[in-house]
N, C-alpha and C positions, 0 to 999 in steps of 0.2 A: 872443537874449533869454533871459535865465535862468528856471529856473520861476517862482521868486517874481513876478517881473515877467510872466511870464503868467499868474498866479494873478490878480494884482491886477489888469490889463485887460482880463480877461477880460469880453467884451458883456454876460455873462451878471450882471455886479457882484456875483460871487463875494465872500464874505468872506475880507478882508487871512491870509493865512498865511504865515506865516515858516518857511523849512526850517530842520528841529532840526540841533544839529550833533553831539548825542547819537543812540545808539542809537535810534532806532524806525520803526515801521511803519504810525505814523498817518495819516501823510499818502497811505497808497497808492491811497486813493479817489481822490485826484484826478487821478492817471494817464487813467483813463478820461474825465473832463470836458478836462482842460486840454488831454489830446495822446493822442485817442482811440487804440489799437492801428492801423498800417495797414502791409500789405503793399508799401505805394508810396511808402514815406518815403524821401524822397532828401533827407535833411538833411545826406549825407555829401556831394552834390557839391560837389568844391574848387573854387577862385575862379582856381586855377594850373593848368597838367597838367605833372606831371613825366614823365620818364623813368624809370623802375621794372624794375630788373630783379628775377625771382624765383629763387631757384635750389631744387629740391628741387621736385616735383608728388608729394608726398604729401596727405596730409587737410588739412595746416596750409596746404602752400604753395600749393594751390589755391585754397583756401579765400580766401586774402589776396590771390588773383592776382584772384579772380573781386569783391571786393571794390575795390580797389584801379582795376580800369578801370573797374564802374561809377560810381566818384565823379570819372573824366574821367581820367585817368589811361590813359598809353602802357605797357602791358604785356605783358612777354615772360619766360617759364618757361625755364629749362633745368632737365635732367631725366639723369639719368646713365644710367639703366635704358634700356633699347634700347625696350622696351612699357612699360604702367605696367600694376603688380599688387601685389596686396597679401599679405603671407604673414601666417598666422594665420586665425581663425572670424572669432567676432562682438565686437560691438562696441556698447556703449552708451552712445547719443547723447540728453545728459540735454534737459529743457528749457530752460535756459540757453544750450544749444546750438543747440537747434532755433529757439528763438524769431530769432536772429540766422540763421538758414540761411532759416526764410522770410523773411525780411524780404528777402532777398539773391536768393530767385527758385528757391532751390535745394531747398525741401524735394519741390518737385511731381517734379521729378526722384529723390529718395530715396524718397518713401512708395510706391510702387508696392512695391520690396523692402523695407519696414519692419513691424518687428511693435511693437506699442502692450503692453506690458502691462498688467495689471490691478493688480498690486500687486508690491512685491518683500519675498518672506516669507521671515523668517529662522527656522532650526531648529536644533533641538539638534542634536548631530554623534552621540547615540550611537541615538538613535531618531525623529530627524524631529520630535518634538513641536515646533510653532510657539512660539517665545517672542519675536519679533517681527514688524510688519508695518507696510508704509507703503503706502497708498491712493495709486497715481497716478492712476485712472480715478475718479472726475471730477477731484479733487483739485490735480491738478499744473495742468491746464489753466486750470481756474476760478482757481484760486492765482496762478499763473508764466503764465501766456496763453500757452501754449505747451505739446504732446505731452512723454512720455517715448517716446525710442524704442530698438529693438534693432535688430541689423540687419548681414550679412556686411561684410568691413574691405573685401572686394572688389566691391562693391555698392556701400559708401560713395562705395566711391575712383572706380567707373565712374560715378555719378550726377553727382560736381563735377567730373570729365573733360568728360563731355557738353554740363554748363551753363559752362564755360569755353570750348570749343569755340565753343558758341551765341554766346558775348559778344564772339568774333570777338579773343580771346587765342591770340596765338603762343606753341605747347607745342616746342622741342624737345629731342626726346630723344635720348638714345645721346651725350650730350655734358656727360662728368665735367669738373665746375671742380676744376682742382689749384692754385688759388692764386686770392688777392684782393689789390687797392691799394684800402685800404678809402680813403685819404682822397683819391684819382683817384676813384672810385667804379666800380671795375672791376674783371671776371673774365677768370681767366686760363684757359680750357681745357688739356683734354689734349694735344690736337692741336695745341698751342701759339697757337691762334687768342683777342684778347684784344675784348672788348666793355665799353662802358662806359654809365651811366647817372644821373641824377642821384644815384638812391639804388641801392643793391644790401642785398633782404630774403634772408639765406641762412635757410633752413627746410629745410636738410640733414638735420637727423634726429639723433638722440643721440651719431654719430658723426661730427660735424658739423668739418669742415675750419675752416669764420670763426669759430666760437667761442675757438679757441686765439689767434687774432688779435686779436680782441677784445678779450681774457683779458693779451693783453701776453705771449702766448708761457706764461703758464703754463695746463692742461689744467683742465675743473673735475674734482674729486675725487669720485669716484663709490663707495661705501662698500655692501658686500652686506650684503642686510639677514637673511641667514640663511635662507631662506625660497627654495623654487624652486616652479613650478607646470608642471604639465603641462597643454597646452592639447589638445583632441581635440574633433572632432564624431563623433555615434551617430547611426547611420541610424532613425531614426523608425519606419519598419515593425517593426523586431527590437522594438523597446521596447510599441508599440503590440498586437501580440503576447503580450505577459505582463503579466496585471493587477496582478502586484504593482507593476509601475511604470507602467503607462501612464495611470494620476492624473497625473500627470504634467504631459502633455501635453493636460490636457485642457481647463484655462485657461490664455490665454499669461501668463504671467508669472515671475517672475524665485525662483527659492528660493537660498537662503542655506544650508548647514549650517555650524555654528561649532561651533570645538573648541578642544584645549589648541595653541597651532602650528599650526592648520591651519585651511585652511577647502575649499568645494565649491558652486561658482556654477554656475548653472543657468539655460538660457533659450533659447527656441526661435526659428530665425530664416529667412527664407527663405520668407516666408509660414506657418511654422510647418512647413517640409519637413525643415529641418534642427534637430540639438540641440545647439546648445554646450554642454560639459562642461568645466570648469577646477577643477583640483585644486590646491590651495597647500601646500606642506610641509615641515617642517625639512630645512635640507641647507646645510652650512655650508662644503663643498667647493667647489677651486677649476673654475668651467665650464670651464676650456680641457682637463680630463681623463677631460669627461661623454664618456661612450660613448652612443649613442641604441637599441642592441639589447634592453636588458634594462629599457625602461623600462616595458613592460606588466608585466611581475613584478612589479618594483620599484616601480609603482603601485598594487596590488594589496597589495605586504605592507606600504606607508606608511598602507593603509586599513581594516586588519583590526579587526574592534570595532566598525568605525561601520554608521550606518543599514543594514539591510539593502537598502535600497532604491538606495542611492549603490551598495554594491560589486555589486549584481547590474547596472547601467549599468556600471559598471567591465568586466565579464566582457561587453559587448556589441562595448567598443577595441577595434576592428582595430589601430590604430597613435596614435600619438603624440607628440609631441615634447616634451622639458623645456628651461623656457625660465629665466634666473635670475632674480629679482627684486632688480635694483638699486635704490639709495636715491641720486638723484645730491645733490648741493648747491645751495642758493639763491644765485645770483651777484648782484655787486652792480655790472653792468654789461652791459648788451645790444648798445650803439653803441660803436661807435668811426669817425669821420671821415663819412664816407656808406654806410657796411654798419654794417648790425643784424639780430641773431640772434634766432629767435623757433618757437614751440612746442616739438619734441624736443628742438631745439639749444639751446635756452635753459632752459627748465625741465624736464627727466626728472623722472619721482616714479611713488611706487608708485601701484600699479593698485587702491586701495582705495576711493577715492569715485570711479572710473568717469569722472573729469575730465581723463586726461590730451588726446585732443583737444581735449574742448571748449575746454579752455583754450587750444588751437592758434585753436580756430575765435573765441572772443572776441579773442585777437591782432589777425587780420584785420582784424574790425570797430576795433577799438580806434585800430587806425592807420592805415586809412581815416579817422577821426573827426577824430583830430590831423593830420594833413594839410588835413585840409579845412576849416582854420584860417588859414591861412596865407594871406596876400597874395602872398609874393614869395619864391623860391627863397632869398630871403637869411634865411629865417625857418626852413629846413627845422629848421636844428640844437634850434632850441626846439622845435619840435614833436616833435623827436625823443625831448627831453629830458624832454619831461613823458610820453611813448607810455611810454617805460624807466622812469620813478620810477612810474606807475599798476600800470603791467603787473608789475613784478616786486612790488611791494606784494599783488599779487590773487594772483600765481603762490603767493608764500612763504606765505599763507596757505593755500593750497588742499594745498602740499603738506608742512605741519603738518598738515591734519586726515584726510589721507591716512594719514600715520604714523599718526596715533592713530587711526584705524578697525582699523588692521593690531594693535593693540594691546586696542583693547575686543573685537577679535574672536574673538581668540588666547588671552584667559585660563582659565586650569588651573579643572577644576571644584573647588571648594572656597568658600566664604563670597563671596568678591569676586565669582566668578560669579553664585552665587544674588542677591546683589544685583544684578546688572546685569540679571540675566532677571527679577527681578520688579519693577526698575525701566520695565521694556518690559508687562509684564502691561496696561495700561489702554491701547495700542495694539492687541492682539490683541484686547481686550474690546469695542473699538472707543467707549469712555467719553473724553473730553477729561483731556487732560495737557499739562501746562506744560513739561515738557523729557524726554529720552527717550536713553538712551545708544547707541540707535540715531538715528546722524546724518541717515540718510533721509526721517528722522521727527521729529527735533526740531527746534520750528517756528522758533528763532531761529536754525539753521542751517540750516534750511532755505532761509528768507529773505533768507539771504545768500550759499548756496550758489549757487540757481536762481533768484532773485528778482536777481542781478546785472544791472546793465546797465551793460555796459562803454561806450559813447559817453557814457553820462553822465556815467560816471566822470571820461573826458576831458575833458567839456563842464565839470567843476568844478575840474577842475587847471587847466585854462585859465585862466578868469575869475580862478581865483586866485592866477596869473602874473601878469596882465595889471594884475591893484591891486598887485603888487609894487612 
């Protein structure tokens, strides 16, 4: 049943509303009357059970796996990695993320190691002065019905291990796929051993084997965006230690520093035990020639001039690593035959609206939804077909406004900055503003950043297949 038509039968003899096909956000009250929030919505179980194999137990492919057999679905992971682990800190998990992980049973499993921050404050890079700020506490919840959270990638990854485990899905690992029959629907392992299933989801990761299959043998084109970052965590005691920085630490929340080229994220995770520190910075060099010995120096003189505050955290790096910052491309195809590609392997984008999971973890749900349309294995290919025209529609957007955060972020002080910082002034003042060149904060992208709901989305591409 479409909203409309639970609008209109509703017992309650709600008055007749027509969904707009324009822009807006009027109708979001009636989320709450027509399809109150619930932890227990099984509106994904399908009417079929397919056979489902997953390949990849990273964030995406758990995520899909844990997904995928609660809506009745036979599900089995392979996994190349002998353990599952995650390399890198933290990681934040917006609430367009979260809202679809509780739903799904998983957030009780994450929040134990989650941290909620209070707000994510943006600052000048040469002295900290606040020139922007976005309220998630109350804000995001009462807004999106749903947390912001932070949180280790290795925390993440052990919480949807556990609730995949719980839901009685087959994980195995130590067992690299070296090839697929995407239209058999089969993987071929290393060990030459081949399995087959209706569908095969490869969630391989940016270096993803079924994407070139996919793709028709050609590779997608991945493009450096000039920009590297060094990821490190600071021990909390050293910092906690010296007052010029332990402000710091003394609300959880997320800082920003912005400069010309660069920027400096900030956010505590581990129950507030650990600090992620990430440093963004010109470097237009090719990675296969980085050396990893010099990069404390060479962190250190990429940051000379700014806050005092950022380089005395700097002088606390034991160690480091620089990592590059690619730009991949938007593809204009995720299936082919019964394998489809999905989160790293289908969409890479830079790490500037903090959406590259979530967009893994809306996948999941998304094709849960269009599955659980279906009457009859003979229908798989549509539902495929509308899962690839939604999802890369949502992907290519999110990772246009990624680029451009890396771009409003990065500007040279001179005029176009000062407008941009005092286009943010009535956010730090905390006075109401109608748009904000900080995207964390401006409400029309906000709205459609975390305000997403990917089954719905499906649930409208559907319906408007089905009047084709």
């Amino acid at each position: 049943m479409t909203r409309e038509q639970l609008l209109n039968t509703s017992v309650d003899a709600k008055p007749k509303l027509e969904e707009p096909s324009y822009p807006s956000n009027c109708l979001e009250f009636t989320r709450h009357v027509v399809h109150p929030p619930s932890s227990n919505d099984h509106a994904n179980t399908s009417k079929i059970s397919l056979t489902i194999i997953v390949v990849g137990a990273g964030l995406g492919g758990l995520t899909t796996a844990i997904a995928l057999k609660q809506s009745g679905h036979q599900v089995t992971v392979y996994e190349q990695a002998r353990e599952l682990s995650e390399i890198g800190a933290g990681i934040q998990v917006p609430s367009n993320s979260t809202r679809i992980l509780s739903k799904l049973g998983i957030e009780e499993y994450l929040k134990p190691f989650a941290t909620e921050p209070e707000a994510i404050v943006i600052r000048r890079w040469q002295n900290g002065k606040v020139i922007g700020n976005t309220r998630l506490i109350p804000d995001f919840v009462d807004g999106f019905n749903a947390p912001y959270y932070v949180v280790h990638r290795a925390d993440f990854l052990s919480a949807l291990h556990k609730k995949a485990l719980d839901e009685g899905i087959e994980i195995n690992l130590g067992s690299k796929v070296s090839d697929y029959h995407p239209i058999k629907g089969q993987i071929i392992l290393e060990d030459g051993n081949i399995h087959g299933a209706d569908l095969v989801v490869a969630a391989d990761g940016i270096h993803s084997v079924a994407r070139k299959l996919v793709l028709g043998g050609q590779d997608m084109v991945f493009q450096q965006s000039g920009l590297a970052a060094y990821r490190t965590i600071v021990d909390v005691n050293r910092m906690r230690d010296d007052p010029e920085v332990s402000w710091v630490l003394d609300r959880p929340s997320m800082n920003v520093w912005v400069g010309d080229a660069g920027h400096v994220m900030t956010y505590t995770i581990g129950s507030g035990k650990t600090f992620n520190f990430v440093l963004a910075h010109p470097d237009d060099t090719d990675p296969s020639t980085w050396g990893q010995k010099d990069n404390i120096s060479d962190m250190k003189n990429h940051f000379v001039g700014w806050d005092p505050v950022v380089t005395k955290i700097i002088g606390m790096v034991d160690s480091t690593l620089k990592w590059p910052l690619m730009n991949g491309s938007t593809l204009n195809r995720w299936v082919l035959g019964n394998l489809l590609i999905l989160g790293d392997a289908a969409h890479p984008m830079l790490p500037y609206m903090s959406q590259g999971a979530a967009m893994a973890v809306e996948d999941g749900a998304a094709l849960a939804r269009a599955l659980s349309k279906i009457q009859s294995p003979a229908q798989l290919q549509e539902a495929l077909g509308i899962f690839e025209k939604v999802r890369i529609k949502r992907t290519g957007h999110m990772h246009q406004a990624s680029l451009l955060n890396s771009q409003l972020w990065h500007i040279p002080d001179g005029p176009w900055q000062e407008a941009r910082d005092a286009a943010m002034e009535p956010e730090v003042k905390g006075v109401p503003f109608a748009h904000s060149p900080n995207q964390w904060s401006d409400p029309a992208t906000q709205m459609w950043c975390y305000g997403y709901d990917s089954e719905k989305e499906i649930d409208k591409a559907w319906e408007d297949f089905q009047r084709e």
